[in-house]
VEXTITOR-380087 format. One record per residue (C-alpha): residue number from 1; residue in one letter; y, x, z. Coordinates in nm, 2 decimals, m for minus. Layout:
<pts>
<pt seq="NUM" type="a" y="Y" x="X" z="Z"/>
...
</pts>
This chain:
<pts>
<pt seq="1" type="x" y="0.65" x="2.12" z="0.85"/>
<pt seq="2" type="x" y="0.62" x="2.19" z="0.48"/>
<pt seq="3" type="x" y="0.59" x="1.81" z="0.31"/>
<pt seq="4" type="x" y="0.51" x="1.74" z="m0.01"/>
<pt seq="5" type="x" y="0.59" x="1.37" z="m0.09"/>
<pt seq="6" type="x" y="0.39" x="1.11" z="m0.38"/>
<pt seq="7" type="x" y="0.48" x="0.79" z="m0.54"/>
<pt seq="8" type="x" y="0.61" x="0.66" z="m0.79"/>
<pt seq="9" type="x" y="0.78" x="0.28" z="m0.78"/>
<pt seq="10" type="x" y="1.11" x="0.17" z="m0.56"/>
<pt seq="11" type="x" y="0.84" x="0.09" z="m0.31"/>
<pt seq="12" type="x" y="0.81" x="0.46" z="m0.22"/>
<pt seq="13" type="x" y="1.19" x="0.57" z="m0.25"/>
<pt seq="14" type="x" y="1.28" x="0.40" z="0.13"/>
<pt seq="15" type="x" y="0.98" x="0.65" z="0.26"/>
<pt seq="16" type="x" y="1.10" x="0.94" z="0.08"/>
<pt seq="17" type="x" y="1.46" x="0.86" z="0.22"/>
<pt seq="18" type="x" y="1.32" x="0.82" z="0.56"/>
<pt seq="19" type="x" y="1.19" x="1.20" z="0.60"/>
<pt seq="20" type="x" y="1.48" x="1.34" z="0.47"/>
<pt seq="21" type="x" y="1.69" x="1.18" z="0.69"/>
<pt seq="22" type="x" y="1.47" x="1.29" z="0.97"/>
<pt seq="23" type="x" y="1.52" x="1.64" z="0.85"/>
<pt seq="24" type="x" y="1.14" x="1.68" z="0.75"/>
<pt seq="25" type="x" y="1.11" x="1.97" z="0.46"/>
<pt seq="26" type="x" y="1.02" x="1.81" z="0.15"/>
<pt seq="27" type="x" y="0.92" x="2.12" z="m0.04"/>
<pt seq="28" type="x" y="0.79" x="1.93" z="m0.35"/>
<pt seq="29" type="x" y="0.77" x="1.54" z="m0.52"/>
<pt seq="30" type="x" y="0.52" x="1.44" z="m0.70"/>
<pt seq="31" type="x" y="0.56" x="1.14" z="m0.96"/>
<pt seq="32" type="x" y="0.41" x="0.97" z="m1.25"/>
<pt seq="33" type="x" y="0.63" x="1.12" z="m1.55"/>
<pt seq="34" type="x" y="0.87" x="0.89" z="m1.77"/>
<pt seq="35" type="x" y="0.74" x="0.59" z="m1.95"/>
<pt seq="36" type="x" y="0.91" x="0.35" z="m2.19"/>
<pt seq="37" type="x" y="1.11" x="0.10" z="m2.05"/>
<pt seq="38" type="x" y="1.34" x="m0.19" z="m2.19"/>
<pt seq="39" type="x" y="1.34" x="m0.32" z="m2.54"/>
<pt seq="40" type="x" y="1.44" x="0.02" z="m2.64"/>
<pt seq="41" type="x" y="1.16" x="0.16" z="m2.51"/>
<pt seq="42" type="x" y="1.38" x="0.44" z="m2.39"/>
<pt seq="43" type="x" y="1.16" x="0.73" z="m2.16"/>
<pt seq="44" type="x" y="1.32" x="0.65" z="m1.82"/>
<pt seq="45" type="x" y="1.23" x="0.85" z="m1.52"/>
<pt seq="46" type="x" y="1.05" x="0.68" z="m1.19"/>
<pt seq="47" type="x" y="1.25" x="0.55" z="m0.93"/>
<pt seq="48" type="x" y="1.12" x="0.82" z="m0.72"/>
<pt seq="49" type="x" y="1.19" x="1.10" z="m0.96"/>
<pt seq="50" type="x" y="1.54" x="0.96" z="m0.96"/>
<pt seq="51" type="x" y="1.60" x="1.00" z="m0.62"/>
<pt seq="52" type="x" y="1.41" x="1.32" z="m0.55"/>
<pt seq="53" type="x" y="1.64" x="1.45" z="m0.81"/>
<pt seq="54" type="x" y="1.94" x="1.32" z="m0.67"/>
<pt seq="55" type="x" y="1.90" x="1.50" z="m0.36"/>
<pt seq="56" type="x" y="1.79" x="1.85" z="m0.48"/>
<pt seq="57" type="x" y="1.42" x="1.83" z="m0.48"/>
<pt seq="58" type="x" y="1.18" x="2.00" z="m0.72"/>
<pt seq="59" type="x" y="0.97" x="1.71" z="m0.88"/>
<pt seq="60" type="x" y="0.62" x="1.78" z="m1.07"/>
<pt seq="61" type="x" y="0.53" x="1.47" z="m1.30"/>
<pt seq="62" type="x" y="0.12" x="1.57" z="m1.40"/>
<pt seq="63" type="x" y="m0.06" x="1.30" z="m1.65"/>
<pt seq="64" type="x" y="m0.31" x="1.40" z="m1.42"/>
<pt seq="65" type="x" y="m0.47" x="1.55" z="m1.09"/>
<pt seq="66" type="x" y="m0.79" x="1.65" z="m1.25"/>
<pt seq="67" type="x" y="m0.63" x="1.97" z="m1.39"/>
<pt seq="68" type="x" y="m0.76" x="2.28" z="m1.19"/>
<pt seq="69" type="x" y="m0.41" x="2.39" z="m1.30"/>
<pt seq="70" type="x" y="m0.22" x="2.10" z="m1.14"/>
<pt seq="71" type="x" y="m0.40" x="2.12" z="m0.79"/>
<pt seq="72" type="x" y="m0.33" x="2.55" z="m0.85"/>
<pt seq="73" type="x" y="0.00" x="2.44" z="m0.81"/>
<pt seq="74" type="x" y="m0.03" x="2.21" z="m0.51"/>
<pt seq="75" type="x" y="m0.25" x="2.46" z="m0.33"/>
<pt seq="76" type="x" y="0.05" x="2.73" z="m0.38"/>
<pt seq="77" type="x" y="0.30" x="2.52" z="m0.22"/>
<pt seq="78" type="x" y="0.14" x="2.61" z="0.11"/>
<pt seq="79" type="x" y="0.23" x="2.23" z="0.26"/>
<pt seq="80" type="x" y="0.13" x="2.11" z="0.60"/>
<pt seq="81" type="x" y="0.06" x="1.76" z="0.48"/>
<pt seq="82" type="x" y="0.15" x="1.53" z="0.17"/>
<pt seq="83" type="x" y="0.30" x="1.21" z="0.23"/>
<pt seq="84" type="x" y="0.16" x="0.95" z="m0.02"/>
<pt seq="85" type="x" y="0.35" x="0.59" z="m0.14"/>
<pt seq="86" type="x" y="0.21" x="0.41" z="m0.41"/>
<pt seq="87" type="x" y="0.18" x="0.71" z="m0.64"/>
<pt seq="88" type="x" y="m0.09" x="0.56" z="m0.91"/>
<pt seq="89" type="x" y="m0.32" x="0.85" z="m0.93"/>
<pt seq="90" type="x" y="m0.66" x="0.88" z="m0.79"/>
<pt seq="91" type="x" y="m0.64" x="1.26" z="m0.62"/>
<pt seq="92" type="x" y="m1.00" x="1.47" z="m0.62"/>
<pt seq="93" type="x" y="m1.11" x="1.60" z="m0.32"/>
<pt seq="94" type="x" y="m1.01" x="1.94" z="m0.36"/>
<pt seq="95" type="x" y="m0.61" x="1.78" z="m0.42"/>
<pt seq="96" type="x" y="m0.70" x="1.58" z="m0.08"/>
<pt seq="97" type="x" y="m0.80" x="1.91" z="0.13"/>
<pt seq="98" type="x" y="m0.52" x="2.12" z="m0.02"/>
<pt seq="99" type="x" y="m0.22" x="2.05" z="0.22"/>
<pt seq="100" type="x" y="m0.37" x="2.17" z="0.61"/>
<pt seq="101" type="x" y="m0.35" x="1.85" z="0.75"/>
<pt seq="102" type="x" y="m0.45" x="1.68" z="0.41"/>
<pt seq="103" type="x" y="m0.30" x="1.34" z="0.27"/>
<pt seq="104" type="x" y="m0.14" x="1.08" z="0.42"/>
<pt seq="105" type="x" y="m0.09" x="0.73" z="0.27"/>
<pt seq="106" type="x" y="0.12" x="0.40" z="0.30"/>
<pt seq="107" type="x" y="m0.07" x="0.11" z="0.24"/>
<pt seq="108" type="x" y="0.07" x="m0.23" z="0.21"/>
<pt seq="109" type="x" y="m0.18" x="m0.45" z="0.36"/>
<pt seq="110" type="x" y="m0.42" x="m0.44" z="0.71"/>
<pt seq="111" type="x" y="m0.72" x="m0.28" z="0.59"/>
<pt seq="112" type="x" y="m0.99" x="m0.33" z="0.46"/>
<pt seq="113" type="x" y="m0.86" x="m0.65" z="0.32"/>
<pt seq="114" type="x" y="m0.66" x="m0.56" z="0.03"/>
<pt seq="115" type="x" y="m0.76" x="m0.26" z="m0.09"/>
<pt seq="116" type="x" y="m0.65" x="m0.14" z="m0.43"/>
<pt seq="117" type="x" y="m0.37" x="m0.16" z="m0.65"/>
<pt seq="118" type="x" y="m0.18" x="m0.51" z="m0.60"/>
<pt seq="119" type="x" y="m0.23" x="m0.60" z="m0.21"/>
<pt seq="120" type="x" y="0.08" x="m0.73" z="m0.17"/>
<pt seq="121" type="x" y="0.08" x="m0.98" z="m0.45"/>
<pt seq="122" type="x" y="m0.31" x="m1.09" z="m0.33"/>
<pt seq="123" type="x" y="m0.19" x="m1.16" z="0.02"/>
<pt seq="124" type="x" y="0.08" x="m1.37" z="m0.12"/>
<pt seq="125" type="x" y="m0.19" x="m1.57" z="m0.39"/>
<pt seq="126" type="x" y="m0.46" x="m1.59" z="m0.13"/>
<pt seq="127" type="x" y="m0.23" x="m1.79" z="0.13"/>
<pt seq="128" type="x" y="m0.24" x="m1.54" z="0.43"/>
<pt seq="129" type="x" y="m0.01" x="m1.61" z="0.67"/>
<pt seq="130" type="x" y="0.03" x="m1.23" z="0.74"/>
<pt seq="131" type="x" y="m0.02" x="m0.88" z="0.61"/>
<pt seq="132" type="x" y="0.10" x="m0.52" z="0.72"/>
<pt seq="133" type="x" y="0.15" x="m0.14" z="0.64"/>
<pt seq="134" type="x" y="m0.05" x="0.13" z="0.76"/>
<pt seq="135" type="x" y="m0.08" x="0.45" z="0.76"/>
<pt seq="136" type="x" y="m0.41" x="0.63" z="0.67"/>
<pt seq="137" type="x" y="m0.60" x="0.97" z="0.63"/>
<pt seq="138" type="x" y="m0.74" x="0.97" z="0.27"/>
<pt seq="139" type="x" y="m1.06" x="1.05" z="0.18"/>
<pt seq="140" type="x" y="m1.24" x="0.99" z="m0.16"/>
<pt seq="141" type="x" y="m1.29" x="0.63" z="m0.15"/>
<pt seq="142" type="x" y="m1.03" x="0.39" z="m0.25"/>
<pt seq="143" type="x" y="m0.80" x="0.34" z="0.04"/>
<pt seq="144" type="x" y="m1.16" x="0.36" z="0.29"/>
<pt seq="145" type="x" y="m0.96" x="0.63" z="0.52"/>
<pt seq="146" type="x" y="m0.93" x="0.60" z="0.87"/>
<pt seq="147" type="x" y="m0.58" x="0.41" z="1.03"/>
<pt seq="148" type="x" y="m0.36" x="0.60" z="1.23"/>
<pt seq="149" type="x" y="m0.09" x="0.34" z="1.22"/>
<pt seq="150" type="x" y="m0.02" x="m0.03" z="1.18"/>
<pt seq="151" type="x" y="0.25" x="m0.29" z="1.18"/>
<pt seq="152" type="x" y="0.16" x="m0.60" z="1.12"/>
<pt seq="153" type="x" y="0.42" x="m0.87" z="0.91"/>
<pt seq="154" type="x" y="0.42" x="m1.25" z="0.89"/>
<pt seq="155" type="x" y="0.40" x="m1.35" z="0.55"/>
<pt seq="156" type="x" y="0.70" x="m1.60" z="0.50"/>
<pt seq="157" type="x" y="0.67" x="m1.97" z="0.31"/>
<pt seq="158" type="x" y="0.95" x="m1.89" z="0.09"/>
<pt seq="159" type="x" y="0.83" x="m1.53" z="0.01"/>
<pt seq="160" type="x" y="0.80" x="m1.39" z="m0.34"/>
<pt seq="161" type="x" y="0.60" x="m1.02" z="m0.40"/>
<pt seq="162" type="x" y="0.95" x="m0.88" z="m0.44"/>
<pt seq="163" type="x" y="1.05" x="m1.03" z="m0.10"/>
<pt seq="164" type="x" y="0.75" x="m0.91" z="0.08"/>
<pt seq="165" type="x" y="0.73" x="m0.58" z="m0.11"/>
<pt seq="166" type="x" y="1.13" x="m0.53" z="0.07"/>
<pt seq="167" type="x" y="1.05" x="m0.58" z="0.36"/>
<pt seq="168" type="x" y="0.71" x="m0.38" z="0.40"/>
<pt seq="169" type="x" y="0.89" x="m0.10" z="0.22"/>
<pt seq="170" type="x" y="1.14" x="m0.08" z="0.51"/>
<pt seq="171" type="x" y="0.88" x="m0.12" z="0.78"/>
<pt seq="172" type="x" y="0.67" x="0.13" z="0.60"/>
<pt seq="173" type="x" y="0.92" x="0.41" z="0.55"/>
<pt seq="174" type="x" y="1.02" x="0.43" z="0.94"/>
<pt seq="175" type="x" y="0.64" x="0.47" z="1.04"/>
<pt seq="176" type="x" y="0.69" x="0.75" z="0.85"/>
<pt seq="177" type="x" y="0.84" x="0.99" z="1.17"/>
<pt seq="178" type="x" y="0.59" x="0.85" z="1.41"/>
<pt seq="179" type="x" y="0.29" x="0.97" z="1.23"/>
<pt seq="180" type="x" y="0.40" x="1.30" z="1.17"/>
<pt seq="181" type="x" y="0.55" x="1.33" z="1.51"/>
<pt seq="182" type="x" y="0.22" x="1.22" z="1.60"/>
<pt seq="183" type="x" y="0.05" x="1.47" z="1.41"/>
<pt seq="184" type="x" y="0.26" x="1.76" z="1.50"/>
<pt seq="185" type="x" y="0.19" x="1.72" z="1.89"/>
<pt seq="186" type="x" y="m0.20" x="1.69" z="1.76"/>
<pt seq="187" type="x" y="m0.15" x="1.31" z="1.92"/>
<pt seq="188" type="x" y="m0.28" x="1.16" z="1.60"/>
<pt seq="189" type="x" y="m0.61" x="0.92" z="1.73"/>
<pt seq="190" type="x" y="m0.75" x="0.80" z="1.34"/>
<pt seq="191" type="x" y="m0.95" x="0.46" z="1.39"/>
<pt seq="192" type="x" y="m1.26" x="0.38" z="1.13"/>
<pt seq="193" type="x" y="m1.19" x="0.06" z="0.97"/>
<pt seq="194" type="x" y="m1.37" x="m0.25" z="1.05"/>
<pt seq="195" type="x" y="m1.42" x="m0.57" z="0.89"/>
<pt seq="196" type="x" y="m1.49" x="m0.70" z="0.54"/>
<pt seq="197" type="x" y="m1.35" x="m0.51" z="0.28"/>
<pt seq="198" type="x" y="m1.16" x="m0.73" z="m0.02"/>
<pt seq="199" type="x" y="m1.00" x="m0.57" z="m0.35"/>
<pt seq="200" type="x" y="m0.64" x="m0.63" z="m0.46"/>
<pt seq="201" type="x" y="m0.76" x="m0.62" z="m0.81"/>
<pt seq="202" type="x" y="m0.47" x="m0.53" z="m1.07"/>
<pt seq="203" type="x" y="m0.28" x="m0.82" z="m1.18"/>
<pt seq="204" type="x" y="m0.41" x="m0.93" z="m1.50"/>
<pt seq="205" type="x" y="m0.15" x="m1.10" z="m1.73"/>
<pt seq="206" type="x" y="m0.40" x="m1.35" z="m1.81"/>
<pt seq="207" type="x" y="m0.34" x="m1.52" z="m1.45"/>
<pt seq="208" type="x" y="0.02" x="m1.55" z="m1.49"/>
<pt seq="209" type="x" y="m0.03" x="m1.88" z="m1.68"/>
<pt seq="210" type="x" y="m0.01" x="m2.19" z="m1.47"/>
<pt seq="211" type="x" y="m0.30" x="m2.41" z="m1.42"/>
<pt seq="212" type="x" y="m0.21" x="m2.75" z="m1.28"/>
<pt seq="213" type="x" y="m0.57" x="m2.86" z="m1.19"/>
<pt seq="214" type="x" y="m0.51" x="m2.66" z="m0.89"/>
<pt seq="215" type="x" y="m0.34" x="m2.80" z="m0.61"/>
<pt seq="216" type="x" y="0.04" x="m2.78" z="m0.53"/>
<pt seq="217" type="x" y="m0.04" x="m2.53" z="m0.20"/>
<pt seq="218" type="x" y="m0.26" x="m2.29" z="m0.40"/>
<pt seq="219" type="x" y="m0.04" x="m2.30" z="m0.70"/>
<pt seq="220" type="x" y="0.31" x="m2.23" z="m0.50"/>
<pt seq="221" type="x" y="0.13" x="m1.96" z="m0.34"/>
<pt seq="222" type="x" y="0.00" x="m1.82" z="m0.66"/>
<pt seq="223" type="x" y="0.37" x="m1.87" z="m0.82"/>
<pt seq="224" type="x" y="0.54" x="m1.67" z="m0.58"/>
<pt seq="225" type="x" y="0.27" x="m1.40" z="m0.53"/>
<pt seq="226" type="x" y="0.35" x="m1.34" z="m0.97"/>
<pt seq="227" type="x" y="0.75" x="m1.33" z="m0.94"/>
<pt seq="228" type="x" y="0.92" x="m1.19" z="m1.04"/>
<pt seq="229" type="x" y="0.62" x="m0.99" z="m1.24"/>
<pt seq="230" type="x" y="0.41" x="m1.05" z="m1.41"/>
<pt seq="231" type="x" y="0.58" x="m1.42" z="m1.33"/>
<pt seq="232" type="x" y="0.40" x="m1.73" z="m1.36"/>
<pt seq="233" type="x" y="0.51" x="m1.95" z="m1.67"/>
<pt seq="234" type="x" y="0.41" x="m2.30" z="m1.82"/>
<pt seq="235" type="x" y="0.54" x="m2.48" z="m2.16"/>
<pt seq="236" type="x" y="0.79" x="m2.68" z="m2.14"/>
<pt seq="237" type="x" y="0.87" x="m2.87" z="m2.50"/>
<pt seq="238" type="x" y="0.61" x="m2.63" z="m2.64"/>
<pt seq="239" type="x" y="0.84" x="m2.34" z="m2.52"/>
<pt seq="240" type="x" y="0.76" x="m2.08" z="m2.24"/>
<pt seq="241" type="x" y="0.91" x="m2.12" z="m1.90"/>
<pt seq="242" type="x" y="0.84" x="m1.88" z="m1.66"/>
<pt seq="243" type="x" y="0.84" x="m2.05" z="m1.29"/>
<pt seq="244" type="x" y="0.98" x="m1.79" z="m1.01"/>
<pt seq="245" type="x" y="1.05" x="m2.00" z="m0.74"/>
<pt seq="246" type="x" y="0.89" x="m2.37" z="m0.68"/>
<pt seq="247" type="x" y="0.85" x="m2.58" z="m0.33"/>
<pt seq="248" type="x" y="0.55" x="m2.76" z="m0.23"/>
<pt seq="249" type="x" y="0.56" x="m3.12" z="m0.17"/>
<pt seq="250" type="x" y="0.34" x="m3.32" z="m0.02"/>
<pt seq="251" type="x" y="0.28" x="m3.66" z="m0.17"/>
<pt seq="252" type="x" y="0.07" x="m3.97" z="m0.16"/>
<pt seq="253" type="x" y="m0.02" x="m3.96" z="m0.47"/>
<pt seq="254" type="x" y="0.04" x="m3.89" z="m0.85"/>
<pt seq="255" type="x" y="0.02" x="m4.27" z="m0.97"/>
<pt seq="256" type="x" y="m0.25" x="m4.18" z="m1.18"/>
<pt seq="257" type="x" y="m0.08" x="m3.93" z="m1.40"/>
<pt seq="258" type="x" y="m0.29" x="m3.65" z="m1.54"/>
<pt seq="259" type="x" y="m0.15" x="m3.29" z="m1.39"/>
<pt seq="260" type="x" y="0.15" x="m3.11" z="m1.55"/>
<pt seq="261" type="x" y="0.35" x="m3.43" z="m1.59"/>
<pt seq="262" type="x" y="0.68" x="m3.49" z="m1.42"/>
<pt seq="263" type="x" y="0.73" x="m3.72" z="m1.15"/>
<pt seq="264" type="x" y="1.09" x="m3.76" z="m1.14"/>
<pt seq="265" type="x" y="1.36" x="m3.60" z="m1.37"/>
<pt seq="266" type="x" y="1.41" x="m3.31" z="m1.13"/>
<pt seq="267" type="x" y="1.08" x="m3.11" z="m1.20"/>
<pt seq="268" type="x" y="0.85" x="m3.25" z="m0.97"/>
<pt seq="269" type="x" y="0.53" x="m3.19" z="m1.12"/>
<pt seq="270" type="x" y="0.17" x="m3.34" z="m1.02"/>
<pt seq="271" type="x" y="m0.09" x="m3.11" z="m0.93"/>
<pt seq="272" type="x" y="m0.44" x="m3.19" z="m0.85"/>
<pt seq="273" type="x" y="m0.33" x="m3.22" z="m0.50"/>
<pt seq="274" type="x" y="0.01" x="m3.34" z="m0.40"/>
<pt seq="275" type="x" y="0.33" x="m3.20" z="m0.63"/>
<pt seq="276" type="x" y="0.53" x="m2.91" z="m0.67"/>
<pt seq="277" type="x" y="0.91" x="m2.88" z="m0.74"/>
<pt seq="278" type="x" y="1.00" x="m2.59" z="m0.99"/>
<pt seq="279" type="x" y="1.33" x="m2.47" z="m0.83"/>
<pt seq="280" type="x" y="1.37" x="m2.10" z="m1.02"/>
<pt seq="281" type="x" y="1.26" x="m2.04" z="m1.36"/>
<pt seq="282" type="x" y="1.35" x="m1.84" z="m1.67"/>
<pt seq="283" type="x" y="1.30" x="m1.98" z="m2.06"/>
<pt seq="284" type="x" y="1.22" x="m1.70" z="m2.30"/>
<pt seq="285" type="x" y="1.46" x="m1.47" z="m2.41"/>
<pt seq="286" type="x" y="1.74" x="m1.62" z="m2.15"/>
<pt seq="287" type="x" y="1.80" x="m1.47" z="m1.82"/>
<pt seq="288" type="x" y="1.65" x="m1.64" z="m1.49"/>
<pt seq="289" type="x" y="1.86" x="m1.94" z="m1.41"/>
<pt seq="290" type="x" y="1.83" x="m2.25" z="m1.10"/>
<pt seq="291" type="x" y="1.65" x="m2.59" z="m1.23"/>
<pt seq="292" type="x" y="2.00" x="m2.74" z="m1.25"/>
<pt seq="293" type="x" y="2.11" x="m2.50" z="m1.51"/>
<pt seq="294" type="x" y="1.78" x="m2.51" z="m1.64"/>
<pt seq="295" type="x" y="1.77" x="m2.91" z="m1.68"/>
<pt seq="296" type="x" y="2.14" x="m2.94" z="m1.83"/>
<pt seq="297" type="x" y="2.03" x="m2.74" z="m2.14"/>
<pt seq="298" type="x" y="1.67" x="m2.91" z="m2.17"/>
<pt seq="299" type="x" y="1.65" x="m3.24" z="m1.98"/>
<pt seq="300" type="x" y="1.31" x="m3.29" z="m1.82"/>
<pt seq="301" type="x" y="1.29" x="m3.66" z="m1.80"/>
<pt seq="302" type="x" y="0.97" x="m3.84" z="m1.60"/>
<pt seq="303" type="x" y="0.65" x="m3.88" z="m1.73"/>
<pt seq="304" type="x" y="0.72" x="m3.55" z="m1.93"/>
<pt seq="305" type="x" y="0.39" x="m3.32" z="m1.99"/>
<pt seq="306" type="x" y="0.38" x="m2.99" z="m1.91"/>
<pt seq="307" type="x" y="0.15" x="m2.72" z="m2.01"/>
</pts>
């Protein structure tokens, strides 16, 4: 089979890996092209590009599929099907029917909930106790294709999006030689979604600030679905603090303090139910440090507000 492979983040680069150690003919990646990164804001290549590159394979980086002249190229590659990972394009229709077998896609959650661009983070904020990666036949609706396969994974009580986005990167790259083993014996059986659709919405920087009227569950749910990016953060002293791993705690109550303020001198902070511990965080400009570290440089005492 003549592949060509999409995506873009680390997220993709255990998929690409995958088929190449399968022997599958990657003919041609396709990436988003450098952006600034760092304080330098030096161009630095994708994560993908990095690796295609490493092993030897040509690597296209279009601003965008809407060029007749980009999907020329795509049609002249003459592929069997294209593998697609968290690329970050929307592809027309005429990109979609260009490989024979079309385009194939890795999505992190068990559709239709989660469609979009952050499902991963979502499943984490909204408190599901599980998620999944599947494998779909794209059309031209936003991740509305039909399954052709599924694993589903438990979402942890200690995980973070980078935790989560590991381990469904793994899961997701060896699903990889089943589809298109699948596909090559004409095996595939595609199954419509059903249910409710909901949107993974980007994540909008404006959430990343926490909000202490909620209640401990909700909020360590929200705090680890942010880290380590965007990353939740507070004030602490009137400085920002961003929080990247907390623990719930359940209590009786907060003895009638107003949420944000510290219950102990180990950051135990009241919420609007019960109390969270901030375990993880990082103050601005310093690199991310345990509340130990954190407290011995800027003591927290009780009955401290937080913002």
């Amino acid at each position: 089979m003549r592949i060509v492979f999409m995506g873009t983040p680390d997220f993709a680069v255990p998929s690409l890996a995958e088929l190449l150690s399968n022997g599958y003919n990657v003919v041609r990646v396709y990436t988003q092209p450098p952006r600034p990164s760092g304080r330098g804001k030096k161009l630095t290549k994708s994560p993908v590009h990095q690796f295609a590159e490493i092993m030897g394979i040509p690597v296209e980086t279009p601003e965008s599929f809407r060029k007749p002249s980009v999907i020329d190229g795509l049609e002249d590659l003459d592929a069997d099907v294209a593998c697609v990972v968290a690329y970050g394009q929307i592809l027309p229709q005429r990109a979609l029917d260009a490989p024979r077998d079309g385009c194939l896609n890795l999505h992190a959650s068990l559709l239709p909930r989660w469609r979009g661009a952050a499902p991963v983070q979502r499943a984490i904020m909204a408190g599901d106790a599980q998620t999944g990666v599947q494998i779909q036949q794209m059309d031209k609706g936003l991740d509305t294709g039909d399954i052709l396969l599924s694993e589903t994974v438990d979402i942890r009580k200690d995980d973070t999006a980078a935790s989560l986005f590991e381990r469904l990167s793994r899961i997701g790259a060896g699903m990889w030689p089943r589809v298109l083993g699948a596909l090559e014996r004409e095996a595939l059986r595609p199954t419509p979604q059903t249910g409710e659709p909901t949107y993974a919405h980007k994540i909008d920087k404006a959430e990343a600030r926490v909000d202490w009227n909620q209640s401990a569950e909700k909020l360590d749910c929200h705090i680890r679905g942010l880290a380590p990016f965007p990353g939740a953060w507070c004030e602490i002293g009137g400085k920002r603090v961003k929080v990247h791993m907390c623990e719930y705690v359940e209590i009786d109550d907060t003895h009638g303090h107003p949420y944000g303020t510290a219950l102990d001198d180990n950051l135990l902070i009241a919420c609007a139910l019960d109390a969270i511990r901030l375990l993880e965080v990082q103050p601005a400009g310093k690199p991310k440090m345990s509340a130990d570290d954190f407290l011995r440089g800027t003591p927290v005492p009780n009955g401290t507000q937080l913002t």
